[in-house]
N, C-alpha and C positions, 0 to 999 in steps of 0.2 A: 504494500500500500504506500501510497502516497499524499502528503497534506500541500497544497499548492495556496498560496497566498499572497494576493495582488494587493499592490501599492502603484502611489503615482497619477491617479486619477486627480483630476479637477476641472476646473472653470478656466478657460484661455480665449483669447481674441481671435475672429478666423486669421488665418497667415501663421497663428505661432505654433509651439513646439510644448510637445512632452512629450516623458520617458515615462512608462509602465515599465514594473518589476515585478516578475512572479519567482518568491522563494519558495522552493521546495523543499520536506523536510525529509529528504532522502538525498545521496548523492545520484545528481542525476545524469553522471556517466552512463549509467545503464538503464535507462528511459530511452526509447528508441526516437521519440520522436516527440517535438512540443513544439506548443500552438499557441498563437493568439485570436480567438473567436469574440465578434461581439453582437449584440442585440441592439436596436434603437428599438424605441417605443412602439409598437404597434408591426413591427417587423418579426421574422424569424434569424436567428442565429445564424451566423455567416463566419464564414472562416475569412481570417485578416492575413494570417502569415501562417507558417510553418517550417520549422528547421529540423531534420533529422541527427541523429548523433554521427551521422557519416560528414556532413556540413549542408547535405541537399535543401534548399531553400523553396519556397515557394509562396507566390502572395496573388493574394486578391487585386484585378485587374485595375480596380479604383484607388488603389492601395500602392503599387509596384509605383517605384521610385518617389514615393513620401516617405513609406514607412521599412524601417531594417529592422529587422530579426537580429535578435545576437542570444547567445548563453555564456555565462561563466561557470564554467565545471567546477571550479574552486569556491567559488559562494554559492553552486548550489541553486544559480539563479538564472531566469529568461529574460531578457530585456525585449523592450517595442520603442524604440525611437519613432517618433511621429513627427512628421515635418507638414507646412505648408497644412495646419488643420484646416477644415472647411469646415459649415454646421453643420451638411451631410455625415459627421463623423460621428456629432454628438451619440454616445450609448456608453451600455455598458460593456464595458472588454472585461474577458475571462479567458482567463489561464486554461490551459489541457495539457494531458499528459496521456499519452499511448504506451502505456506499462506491461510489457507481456500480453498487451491485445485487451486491454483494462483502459477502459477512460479512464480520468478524475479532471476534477473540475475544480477549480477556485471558485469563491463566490463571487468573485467580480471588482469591480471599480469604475466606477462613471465617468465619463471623459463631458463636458460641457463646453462646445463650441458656440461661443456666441460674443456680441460684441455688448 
């Protein structure tokens, strides 16, 4: 098992920047694969990014070249660099984790694009 716990969410102007960080409370050298998914209101759950533990990346079409995927295997952590936010952005982002073919989830953090 795995406990995934997102920070970094807030309120930002369109055009700016933030970092989401999802800690894990496992070393997650051996997680195959971790995600950042989000929800906006009235919407269904959408995948943002994805990085495998080989480095394979992949991102959502609206997403690719704003936002980078990173981990640090030594903290344990996923990072979501977010650039050039729009209000289209505003939701909730939540952490995944693809553990032996096992989701887990974060509860989330709200990202608030607005001026």
């Amino acid at each position: 098992q795995v406990q995934l716990v997102e920070s970094g969410g807030g309120l930002v102007q369109p055009g700016g920047s933030l970092r989401l960080s999802c800690a894990a409370s496992r070393s997650i050298d051996i997680i195959y694969a971790m995600a950042w998914y989000r929800q906006a209101p009235g919407k269904q759950r959408e995948l943002v990014a994805r990085r495998t533990s080989g480095g394979s990346t992949n991102y959502a079409d609206s997403m690719e070249g704003r936002f980078t995927i990173g981990r640090d295997n030594d903290a344990n952590t996923v990072y979501l660099q977010m650039n050039t936010l729009k209000p289209e952005d505003t939701a909730v982002y939540y952490c995944h984790a693809d553990l032996n073919g096992v989701d887990y989830w974060g509860k989330g953090t709200l990202v608030t694009v607005s001026s």
